[in-house]
C-alpha positions, 0 to 999 in steps of 0.5 A: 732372666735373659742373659746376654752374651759379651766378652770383654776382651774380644769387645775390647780388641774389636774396638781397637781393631775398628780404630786402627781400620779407620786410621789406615784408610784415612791415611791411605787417600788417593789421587793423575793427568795425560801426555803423550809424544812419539820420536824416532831413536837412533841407536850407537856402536858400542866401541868408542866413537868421535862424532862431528858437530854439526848444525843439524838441528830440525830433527830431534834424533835419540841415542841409547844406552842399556845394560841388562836391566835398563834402557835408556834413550837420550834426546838431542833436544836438550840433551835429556833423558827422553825413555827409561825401560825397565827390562826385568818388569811389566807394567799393568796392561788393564785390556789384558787385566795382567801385567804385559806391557813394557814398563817405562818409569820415563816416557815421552819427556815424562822427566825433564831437567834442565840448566838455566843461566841468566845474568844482569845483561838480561841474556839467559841460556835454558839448555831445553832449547839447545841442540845436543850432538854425541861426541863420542861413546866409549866401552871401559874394557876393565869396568865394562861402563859406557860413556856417551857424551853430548855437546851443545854449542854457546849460543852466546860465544865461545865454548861448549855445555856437555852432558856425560852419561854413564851405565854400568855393564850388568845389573846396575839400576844408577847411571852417572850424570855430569855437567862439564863447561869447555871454556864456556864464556858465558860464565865470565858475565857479571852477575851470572845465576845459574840454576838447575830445574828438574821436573818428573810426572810419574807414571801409573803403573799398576792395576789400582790408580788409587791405591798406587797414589797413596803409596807415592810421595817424595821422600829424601835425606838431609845431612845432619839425620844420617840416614835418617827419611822425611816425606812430602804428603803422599795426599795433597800438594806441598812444597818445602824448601829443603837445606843440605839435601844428601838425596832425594826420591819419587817414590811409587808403589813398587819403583823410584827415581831417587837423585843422588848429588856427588855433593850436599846441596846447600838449598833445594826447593821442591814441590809434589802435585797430585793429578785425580785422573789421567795417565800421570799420579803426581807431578814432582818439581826441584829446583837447586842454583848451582855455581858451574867451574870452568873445566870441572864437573857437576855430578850426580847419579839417578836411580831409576828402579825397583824398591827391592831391599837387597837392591837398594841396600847395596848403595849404603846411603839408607835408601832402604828407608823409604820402602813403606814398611810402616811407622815405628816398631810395626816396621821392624816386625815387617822387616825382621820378622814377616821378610825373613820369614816370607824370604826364607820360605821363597827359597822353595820356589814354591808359588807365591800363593802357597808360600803365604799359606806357609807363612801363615801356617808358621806365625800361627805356631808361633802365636799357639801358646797366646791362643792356647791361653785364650782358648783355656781363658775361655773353657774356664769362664764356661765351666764356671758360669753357675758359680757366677751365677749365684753370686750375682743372685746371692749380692744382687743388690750389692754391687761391689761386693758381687765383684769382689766375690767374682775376683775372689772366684777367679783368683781361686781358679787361677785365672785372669779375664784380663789376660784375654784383653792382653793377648788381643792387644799382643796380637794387633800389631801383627794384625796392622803390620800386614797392611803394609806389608803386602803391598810393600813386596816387590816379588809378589808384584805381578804373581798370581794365585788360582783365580788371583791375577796379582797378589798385591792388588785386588782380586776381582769376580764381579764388577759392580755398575756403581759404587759403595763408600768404602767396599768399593765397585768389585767383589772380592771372593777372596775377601768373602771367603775370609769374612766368612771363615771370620764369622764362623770362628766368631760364632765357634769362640763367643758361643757360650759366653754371657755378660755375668758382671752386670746385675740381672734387673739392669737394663741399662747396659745394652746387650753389645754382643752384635759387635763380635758379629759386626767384625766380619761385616767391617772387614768386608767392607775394608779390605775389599780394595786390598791386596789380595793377599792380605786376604789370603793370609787371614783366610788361611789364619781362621781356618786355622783358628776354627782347626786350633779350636776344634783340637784344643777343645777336644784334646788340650782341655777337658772342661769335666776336669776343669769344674771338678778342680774348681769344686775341690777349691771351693770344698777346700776353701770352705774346710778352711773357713770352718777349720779356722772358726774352731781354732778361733773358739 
């Protein structure tokens, strides 16, 4: 007879493991297009100033404003946003292969929005077209916020449309807009629809286009769910009619805009298109009718900043929600148990490399009791492969009695082969809540490790001339280096390890033992794109696992003791047996 090595329980949780690989990348598809404008900028005395208005306007000047984490430049034309820098961050410069060049989440008029005023007359106004002219720009001594205000004629009449802008003094990422009428006679016309129009091309920002498309998409709030956060498909194009809008985000990867109303609007439609090239991953359209009151103000505030936490947890509106830690309860594994961790070890200002290692070193103490049991589990069905053995020699021909001798033989040595398969179940959701969480965490963004330029994308050795479905164009050591310490620890666990419940003449039943083997092969492939220290960790975690082995095996159980034990409960069983054929006579 040859016998053929399976293990259900690992068979068991390699399948699962397989299908959970194959629904995340589903999930995570991909999909970008060009622009680009150069302007001259103009920048004001930050004490309060008044400013003619003049009729100037062959030129587009810009005006800024900044604080210590933004810089804003505001356009005369149409009186928008025209460039919005973030100090604090760098985007992906591909000539340098690290992040070096200056991050804007704005660009040339990447993010347009505008009013547009029509009436049954046919006359409309759209305020893209008109000129805007600061009037004045003021410091509040107390709060520190500046205040610049651009005005922009009627071109029908009587009035002015102004624009007011507000930027707090120190680390705020939100600024203020309002919309303010000065005795604007246009809105006097009968049957006058008003509208506001918005229109935002995102930017590509990081090292992998692809894998940063997947992780963009609308998302936003609405007033009956709290807080509560729908999403637009992050894949394809879409569009939806949204009603009692409370806010609304473009998220990216690691950053967002998010526009937050003074008051719920009633009726918001918006679209998201995705570009497959060029220098933009999607572009995000909005449209909401407005109704302006003379002399009153429109407001709303924008968030232009990163997905951190702390920061976004600070507006107490459930932002935090949109940061994509995953669905259900794999999200709050990520965010109270690896983030607590990951935070609590970043407190030693150690490098981001070696707080992973760390981090991995802790959940595998934690999880030590789990592969303690699994380790036992497997010493036991070693030591007691030659009573399996008999029994399948002895029913050969009786199947459900050599299973029901086999349970009896496990009761009897205290052990349950299921408790292998639990514990492999146990264990996936930490194993798919580390696929996005990696890619989630802001402070790894841009952090280095030995030979690892960004923790949270790819690390690359070799760039390949053409492309393998699924691994992808590069080759990732560290993705290697885990696939390998996978195989080895394959080899060290499943050594030993035979299929005893089928019957020796049965052929049928193919030998499934190649699919353990086959694991380290399909995580190659997978994780090949992944961030990197995705890869980190579960290199570090089988490195770990082959040392657990080593260590339980040589000091935890002793497998001479184990088979003793188990000819003691035999003996005893058959003393039993006979004891109480005599009291029966």
């Amino acid at each position: 007879m040859k016998d053929k090595n399976l293990d259900y329980s690992s068979i068991i949780g390699l399948i699962l493991i397989l299908f959970v690989l194959i629904i995340f990348t589903y999930f995570n598809n991909n999909n970008h297009t060009n622009t680009n404008k150069n302007h001259n900028s103009k920048k004001l005395d930050l004490n309060h100033q008044e400013f003619p208005i003049t009729d100037k306007r062959k030129k587009n000047h810009f005006f800024l404003l900044e604080n210590n984490v933004l810089k804003l430049k505001i356009s005369s034309l149409g009186g928008g946003i025209h460039d919005v820098l973030l100090k604090k961050y760098k985007a992906y410069d591909s000539l340098l292969s690290y992040h070096a060049k200056n991050l804007y989440l704005i660009k040339n008029s990447s993010f347009l929005y505008k009013l547009s005023f029509l009436n049954q007359k046919g006359l409309n106004i759209d305020t893209n077209t008109l000129y805007f002219q600061p009037i004045f720009l003021e410091k509040n001594k107390k709060t520190g916020i500046r205040t610049l205000t651009m005005r922009a004629k009627n071109p029908y009449g009587k009035g002015f449309l102004d624009y007011i802008y507000t930027i707090g003094e120190k680390n705020q990422y939100d600024i203020g807009f309002s919309i303010r009428t000065r005795n604007f006679s246009f809105l006097k016309k009968k049957g006058l629809v008003s509208y506001l129009n918005l229109e935002h091309k995102i930017f590509s920002l990081e090292k992998d286009r692809d894998w940063e498309n997947s992780y963009t998409q609308v998302c936003y709030s609405v007033s009956s769910n709290s807080d509560s956060v729908k999403y637009l498909s992050e894949k394809k194009t879409e569009d939806k009619n949204i009603h009692g809008l409370k806010w609304i985000s473009h998220k990216q990867q690691f950053f967002s805009f998010i526009l937050i109303p003074e008051k719920i609007l009633k009726s918001v439609f918006v679209q998201s298109e995705n570009f497959s090239s060029g220098f933009f991953l999607k572009k995000i359209q909005l449209k909401t009718f407005i109704n302006p009151v003379k002399n009153e103000d429109i407001s709303f505030r924008f968030y232009f900043g990163p997905l951190d936490l702390k920061v976004l947890k600070k507006y107490k509106n459930g932002f935090e929600n949109i940061i994509p830690f995953g669905w259900g309860f794999l999200k709050w594994i990520n965010k109270y148990f690896f983030l607590i961790v990951f935070q609590f070890l970043e407190k030693t200002n150690l490098n981001y490399g070696v707080i992973i290692i760390l981090m991995t070193i802790v959940v595998k103490l934690i999880l030590y009791p789990i592969t303690y049991k699994q380790y036992k589990l497997s010493a036991i069905m070693k030591s007691i492969r030659p009573e399996i053995e008999k029994l399948n020699h002895k029913y050969r021909k009786d199947v459900f009695k050599k299973q029901r001798a086999i349970m009896e033989l496990y009761h009897n040595v205290g052990i349950n082969p299921m408790s292998g398969c639990i514990s492999t179940l146990f264990q996936i959701p930490i194993f798919y809540s580390l696929f996005k969480f990696f890619p989630t965490i802001i402070n790894l963004r841009g952090q280095s490790f030995l030979w690892v330029e960004d923790l949270t994308s790819y690390d690359s050795i070799f760039k390949l001339p053409f492309f393998i479905p699924f691994y992808g164009n590069h080759v990732s050591l560290l993705t290697l280096l885990y696939s390998l310490a996978l195989l080895v620890y394959t080899k060290l666990s499943n050594n030993g390890k035979k299929n005893f419940s089928k019957n020796e003449n049965d052929s049928s039943i193919p030998d499934m033992n190649f699919l353990l083997y086959l694991m380290p092969i399909v995580m190659l492939l997978f994780i090949n794109s992944y961030a990197s220290a995705l890869s980190l960790y579960y290199f570090t975690s089988n490195i770990i696992n082959i040392g657990f082995f080593f260590f339980i095996k040589e000091f935890m159980l002793n497998e001479k003791k184990i088979l003793i034990k188990i000819q003691e409960q035999k003996r005893n069983k058959t003393q039993l047996i006979e004891y109480n054929k005599k009291n029966n006579k």
